[in-house]
ROSE-4610 file (N, C-alpha, C; in Angstrom, 1 decimal, always signed):
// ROSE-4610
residu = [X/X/X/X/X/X/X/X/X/X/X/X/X/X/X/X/X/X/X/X/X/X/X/X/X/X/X/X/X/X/X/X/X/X/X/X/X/X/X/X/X/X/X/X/X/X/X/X/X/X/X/X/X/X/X/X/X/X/X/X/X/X/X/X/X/X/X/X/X/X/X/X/X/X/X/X/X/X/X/X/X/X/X/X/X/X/X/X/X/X/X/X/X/X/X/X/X/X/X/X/X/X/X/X/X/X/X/X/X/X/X/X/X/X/X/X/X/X/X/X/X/X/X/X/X/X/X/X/X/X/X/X/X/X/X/X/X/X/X/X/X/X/X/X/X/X/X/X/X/X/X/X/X/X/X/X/X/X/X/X/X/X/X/X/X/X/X/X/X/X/X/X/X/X/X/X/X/X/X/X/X/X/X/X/X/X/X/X/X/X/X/X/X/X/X/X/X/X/X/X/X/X/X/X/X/X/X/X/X/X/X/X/X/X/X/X/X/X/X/X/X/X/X/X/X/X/X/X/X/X/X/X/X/X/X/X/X/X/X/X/X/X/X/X/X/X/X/X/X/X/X/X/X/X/X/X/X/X/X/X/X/X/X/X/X/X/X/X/X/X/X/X/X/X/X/X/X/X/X/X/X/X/X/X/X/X/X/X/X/X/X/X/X/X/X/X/X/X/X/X/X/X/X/X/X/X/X/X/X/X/X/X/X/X/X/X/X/X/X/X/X/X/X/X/X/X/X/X/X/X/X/X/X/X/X/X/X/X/X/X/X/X/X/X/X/X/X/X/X/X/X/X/X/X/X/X/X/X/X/X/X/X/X/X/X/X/X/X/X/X/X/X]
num = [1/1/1/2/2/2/3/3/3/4/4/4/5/5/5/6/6/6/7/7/7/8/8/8/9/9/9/10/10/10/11/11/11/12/12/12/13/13/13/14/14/14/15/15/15/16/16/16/17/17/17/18/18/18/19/19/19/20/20/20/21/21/21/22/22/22/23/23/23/24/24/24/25/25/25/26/26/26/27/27/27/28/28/28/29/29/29/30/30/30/31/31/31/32/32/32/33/33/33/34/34/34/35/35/35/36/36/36/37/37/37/38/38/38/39/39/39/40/40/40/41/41/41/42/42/42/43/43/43/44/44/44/45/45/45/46/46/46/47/47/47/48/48/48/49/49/49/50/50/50/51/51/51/52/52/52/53/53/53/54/54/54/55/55/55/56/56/56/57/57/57/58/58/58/59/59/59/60/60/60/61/61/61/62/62/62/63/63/63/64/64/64/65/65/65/66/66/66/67/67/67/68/68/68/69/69/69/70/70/70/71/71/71/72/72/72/73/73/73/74/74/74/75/75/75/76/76/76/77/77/77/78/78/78/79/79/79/80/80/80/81/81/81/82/82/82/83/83/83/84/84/84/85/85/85/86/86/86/87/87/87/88/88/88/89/89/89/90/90/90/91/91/91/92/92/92/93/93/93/94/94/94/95/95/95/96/96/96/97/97/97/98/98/98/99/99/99/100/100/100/101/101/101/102/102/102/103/103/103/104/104/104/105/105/105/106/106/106/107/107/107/108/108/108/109/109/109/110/110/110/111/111/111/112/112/112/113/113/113/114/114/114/115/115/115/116/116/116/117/117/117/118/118/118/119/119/119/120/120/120/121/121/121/122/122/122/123/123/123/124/124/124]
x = [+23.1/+23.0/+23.5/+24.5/+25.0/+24.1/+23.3/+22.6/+21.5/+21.0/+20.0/+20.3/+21.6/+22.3/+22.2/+22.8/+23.2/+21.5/+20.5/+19.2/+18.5/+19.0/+18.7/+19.0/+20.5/+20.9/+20.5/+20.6/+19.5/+17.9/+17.2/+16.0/+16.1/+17.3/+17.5/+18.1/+18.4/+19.0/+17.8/+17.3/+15.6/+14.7/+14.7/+13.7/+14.4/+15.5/+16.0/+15.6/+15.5/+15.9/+14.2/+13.4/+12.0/+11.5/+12.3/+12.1/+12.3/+13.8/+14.0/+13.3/+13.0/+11.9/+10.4/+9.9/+8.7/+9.0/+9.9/+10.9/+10.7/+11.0/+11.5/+9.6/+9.2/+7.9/+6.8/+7.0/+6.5/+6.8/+8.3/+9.1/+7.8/+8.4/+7.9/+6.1/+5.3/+3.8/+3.7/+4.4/+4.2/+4.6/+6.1/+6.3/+5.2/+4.9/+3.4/+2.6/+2.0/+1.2/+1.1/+2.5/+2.5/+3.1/+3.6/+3.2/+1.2/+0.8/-0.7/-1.0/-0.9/-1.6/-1.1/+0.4/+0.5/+0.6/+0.7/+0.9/-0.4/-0.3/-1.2/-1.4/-2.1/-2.2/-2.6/-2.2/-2.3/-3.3/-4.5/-5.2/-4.5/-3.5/-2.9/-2.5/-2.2/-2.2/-3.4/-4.3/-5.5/-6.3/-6.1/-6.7/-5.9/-4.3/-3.5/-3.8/-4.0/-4.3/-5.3/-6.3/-7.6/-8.5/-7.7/-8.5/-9.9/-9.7/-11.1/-10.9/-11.9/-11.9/-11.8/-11.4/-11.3/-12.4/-13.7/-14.8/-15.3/-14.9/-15.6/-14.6/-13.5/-13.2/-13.6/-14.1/-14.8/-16.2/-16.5/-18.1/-17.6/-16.5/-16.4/-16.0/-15.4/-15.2/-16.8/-17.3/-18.7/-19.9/-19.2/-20.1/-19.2/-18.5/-17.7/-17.2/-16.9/-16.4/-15.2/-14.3/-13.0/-12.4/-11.7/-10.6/-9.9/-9.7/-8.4/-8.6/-7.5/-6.9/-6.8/-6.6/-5.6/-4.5/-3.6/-2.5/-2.6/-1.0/-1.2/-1.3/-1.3/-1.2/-2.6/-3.4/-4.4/-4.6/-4.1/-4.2/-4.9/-5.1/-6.2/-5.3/-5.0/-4.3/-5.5/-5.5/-6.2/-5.6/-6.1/-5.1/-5.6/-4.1/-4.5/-5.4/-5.2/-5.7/-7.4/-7.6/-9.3/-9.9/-9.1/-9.2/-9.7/-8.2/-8.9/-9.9/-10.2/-11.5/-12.7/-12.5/-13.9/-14.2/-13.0/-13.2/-13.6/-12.8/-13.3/-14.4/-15.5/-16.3/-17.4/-17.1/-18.2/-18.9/-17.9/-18.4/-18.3/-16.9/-16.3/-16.2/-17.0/-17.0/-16.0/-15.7/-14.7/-15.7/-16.2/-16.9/-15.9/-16.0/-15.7/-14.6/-14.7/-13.5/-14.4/-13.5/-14.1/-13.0/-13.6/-12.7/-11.5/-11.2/-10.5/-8.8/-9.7/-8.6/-8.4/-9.4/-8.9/-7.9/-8.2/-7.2/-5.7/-6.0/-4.5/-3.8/-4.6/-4.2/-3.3/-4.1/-4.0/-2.5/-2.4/-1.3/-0.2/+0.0/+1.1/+1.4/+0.3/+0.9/+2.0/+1.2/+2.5/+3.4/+3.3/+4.7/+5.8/+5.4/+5.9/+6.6/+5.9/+6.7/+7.3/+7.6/+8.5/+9.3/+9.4/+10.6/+11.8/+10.9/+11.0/+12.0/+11.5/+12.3/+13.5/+13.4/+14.3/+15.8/+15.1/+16.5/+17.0/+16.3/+16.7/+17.5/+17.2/+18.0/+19.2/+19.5/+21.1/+21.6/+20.8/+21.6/+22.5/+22.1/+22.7/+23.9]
y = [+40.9/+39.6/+38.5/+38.7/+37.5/+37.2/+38.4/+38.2/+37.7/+37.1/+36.4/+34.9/+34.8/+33.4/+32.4/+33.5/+33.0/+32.9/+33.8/+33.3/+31.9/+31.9/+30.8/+29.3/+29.0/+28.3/+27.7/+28.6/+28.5/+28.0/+28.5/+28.1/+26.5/+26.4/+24.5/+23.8/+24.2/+23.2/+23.3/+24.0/+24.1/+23.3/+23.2/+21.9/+20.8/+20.3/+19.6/+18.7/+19.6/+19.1/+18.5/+19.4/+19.3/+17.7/+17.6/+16.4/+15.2/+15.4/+14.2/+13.9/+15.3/+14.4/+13.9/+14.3/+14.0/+12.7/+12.2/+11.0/+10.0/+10.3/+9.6/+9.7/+10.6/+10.5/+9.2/+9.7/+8.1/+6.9/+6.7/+5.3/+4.8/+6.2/+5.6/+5.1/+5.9/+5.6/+4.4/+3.9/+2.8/+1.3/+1.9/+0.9/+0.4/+1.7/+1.4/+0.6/+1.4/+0.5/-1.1/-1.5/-2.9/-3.6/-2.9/-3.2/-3.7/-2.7/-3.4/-4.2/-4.4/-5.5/-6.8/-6.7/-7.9/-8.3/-7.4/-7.6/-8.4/-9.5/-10.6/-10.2/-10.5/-10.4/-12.2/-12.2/-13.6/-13.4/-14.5/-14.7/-13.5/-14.1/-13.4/-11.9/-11.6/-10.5/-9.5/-9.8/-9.0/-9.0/-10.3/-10.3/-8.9/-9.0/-8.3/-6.9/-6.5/-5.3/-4.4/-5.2/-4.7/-4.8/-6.1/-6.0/-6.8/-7.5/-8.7/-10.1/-10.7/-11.8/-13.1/-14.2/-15.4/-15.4/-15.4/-15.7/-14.7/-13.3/-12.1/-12.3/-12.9/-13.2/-13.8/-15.2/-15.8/-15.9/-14.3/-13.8/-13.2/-12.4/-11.4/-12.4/-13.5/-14.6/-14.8/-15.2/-16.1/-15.3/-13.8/-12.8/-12.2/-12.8/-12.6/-10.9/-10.4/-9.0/-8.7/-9.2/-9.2/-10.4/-10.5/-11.5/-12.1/-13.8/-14.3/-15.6/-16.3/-17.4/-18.2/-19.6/-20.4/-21.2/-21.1/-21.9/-23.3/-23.7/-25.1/-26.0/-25.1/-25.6/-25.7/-24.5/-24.7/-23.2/-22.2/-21.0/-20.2/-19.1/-18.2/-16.8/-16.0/-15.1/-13.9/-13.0/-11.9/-10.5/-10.8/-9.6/-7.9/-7.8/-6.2/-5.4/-5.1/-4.0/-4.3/-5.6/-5.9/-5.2/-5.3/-4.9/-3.2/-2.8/-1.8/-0.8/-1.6/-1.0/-1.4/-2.5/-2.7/-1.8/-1.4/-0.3/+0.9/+1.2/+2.4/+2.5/+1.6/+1.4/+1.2/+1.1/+0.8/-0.4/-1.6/-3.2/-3.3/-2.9/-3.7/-2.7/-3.1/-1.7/-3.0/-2.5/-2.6/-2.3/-3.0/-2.2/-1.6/-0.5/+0.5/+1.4/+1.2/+2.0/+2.8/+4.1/+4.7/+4.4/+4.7/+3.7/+4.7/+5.4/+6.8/+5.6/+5.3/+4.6/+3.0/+2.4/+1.3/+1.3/+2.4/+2.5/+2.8/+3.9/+4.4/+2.8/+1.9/+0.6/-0.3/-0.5/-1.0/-0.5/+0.7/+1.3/+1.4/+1.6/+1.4/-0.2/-1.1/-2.5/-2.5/-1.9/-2.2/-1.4/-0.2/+0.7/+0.0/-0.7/-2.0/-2.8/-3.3/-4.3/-4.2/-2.5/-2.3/-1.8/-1.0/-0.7/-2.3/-3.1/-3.9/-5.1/-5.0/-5.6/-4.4/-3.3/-2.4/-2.9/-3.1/-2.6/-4.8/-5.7/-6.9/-7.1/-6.3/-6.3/-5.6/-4.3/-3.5/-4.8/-5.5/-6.4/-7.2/-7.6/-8.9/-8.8]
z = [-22.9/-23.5/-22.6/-21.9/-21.1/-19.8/-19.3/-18.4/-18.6/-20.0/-20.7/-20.8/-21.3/-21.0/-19.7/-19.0/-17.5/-16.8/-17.0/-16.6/-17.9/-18.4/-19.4/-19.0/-18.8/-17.8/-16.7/-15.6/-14.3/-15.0/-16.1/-16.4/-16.5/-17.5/-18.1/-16.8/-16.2/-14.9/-14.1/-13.7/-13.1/-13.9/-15.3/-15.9/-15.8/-15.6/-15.7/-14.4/-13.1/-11.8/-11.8/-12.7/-12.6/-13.1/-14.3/-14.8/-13.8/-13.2/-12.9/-11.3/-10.8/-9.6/-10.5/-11.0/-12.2/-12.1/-12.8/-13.5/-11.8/-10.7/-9.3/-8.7/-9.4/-8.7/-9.0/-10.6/-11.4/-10.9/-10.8/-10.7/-9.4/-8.5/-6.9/-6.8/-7.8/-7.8/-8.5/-9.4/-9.8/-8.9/-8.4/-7.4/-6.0/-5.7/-4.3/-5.5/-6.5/-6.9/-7.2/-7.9/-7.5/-6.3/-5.7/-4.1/-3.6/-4.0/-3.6/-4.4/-5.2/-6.2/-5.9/-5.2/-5.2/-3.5/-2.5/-1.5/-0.6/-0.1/+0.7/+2.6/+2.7/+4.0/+4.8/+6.2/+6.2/+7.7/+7.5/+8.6/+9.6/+10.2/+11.6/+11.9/+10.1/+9.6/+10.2/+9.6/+9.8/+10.8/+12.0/+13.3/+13.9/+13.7/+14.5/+13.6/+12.8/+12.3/+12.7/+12.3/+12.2/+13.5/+14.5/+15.9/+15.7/+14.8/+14.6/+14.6/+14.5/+15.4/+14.1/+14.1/+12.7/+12.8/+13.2/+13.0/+11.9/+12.2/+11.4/+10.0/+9.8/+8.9/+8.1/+8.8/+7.9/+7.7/+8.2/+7.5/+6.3/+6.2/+5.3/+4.4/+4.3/+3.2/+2.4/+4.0/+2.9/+2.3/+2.5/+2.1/+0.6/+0.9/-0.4/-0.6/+0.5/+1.1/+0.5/+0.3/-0.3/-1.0/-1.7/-2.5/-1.8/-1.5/-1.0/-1.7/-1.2/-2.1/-0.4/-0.8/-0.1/-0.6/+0.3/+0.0/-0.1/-0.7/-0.8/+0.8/+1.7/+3.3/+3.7/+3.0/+3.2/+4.2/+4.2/+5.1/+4.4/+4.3/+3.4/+3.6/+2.9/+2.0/+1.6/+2.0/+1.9/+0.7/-0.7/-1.1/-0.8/-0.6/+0.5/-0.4/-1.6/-2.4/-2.3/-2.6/-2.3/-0.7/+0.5/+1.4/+1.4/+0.8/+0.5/+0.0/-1.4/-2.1/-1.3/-0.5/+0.2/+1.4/+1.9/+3.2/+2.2/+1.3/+0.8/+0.2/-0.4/-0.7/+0.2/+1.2/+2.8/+2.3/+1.7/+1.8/+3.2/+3.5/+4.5/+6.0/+6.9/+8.6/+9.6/+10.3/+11.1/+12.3/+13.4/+14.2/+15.0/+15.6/+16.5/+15.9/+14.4/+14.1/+12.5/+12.5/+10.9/+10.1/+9.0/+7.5/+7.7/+8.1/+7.8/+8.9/+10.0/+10.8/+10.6/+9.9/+9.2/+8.0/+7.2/+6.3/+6.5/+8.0/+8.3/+8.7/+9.6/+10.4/+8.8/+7.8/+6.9/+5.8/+5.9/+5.0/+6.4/+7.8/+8.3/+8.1/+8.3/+8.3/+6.8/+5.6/+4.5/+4.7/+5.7/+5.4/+6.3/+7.7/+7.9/+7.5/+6.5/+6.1/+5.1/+4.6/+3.4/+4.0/+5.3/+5.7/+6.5/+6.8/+7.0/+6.5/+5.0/+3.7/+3.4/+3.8/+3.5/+4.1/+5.4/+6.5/+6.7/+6.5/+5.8/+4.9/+3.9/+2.3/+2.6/+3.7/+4.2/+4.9/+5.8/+5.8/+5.9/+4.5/+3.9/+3.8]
């Protein structure tokens, strides 16, 4: 009987540990997620990213290739997640590059700039 306990135990501390990465996995997929939704990219952003020129920028504007906004300055703001579905959707080619390495170019720029805000916010 006790040897039933004692594996019983071990079972509930095993769901338990199960839950709470479950629990940290969630947190974390929701956080990326609104990370893209809200994360902008800026003109200089995406020359330096992507290796393209303001001009092909502002094809993919007047083709209506992706979502951006301008500011009250008057600069243009790219939001990243549009970026994305258009690569992944093959709106959007990149000449000399496959979507596979525009995307990788695209997700280091955010991992960037979240480690970025990380080691800013230690800090303070």
């Amino acid at each position: 009987m006790e040897i039933i306990t004692v594996e019983s135990l071990a079972y509930q501390e095993l769901l338990d540990r199960l839950n709470r990465i479950e629990q940290y996995v969630e947190r974390t997929s929701h956080l990326i997620q609104d990370i893209d939704d809200e994360l902008e990219m800026t003109t200089k952003d995406l020359i330096e990213t992507l290796n393209v020129s303001e001009s092909t920028l502002y094809r993919w504007r007047k083709k209506q290739l992706l979502r951006y906004r301008y500011t009250e300055s008057g600069d243009v703001r790219y939001f990243f997640k549009s970026i994305i579905i258009a690569v992944k959707c093959n709106r959007l080619r990149v000449s000399g590059m496959r979507n596979d390495e525009v995307l990788g170019r695209l997700n280091r720029f955010k991992d960037n700039l979240i480690m970025s805000s990380c080691l800013n916010s230690k800090n303070r």
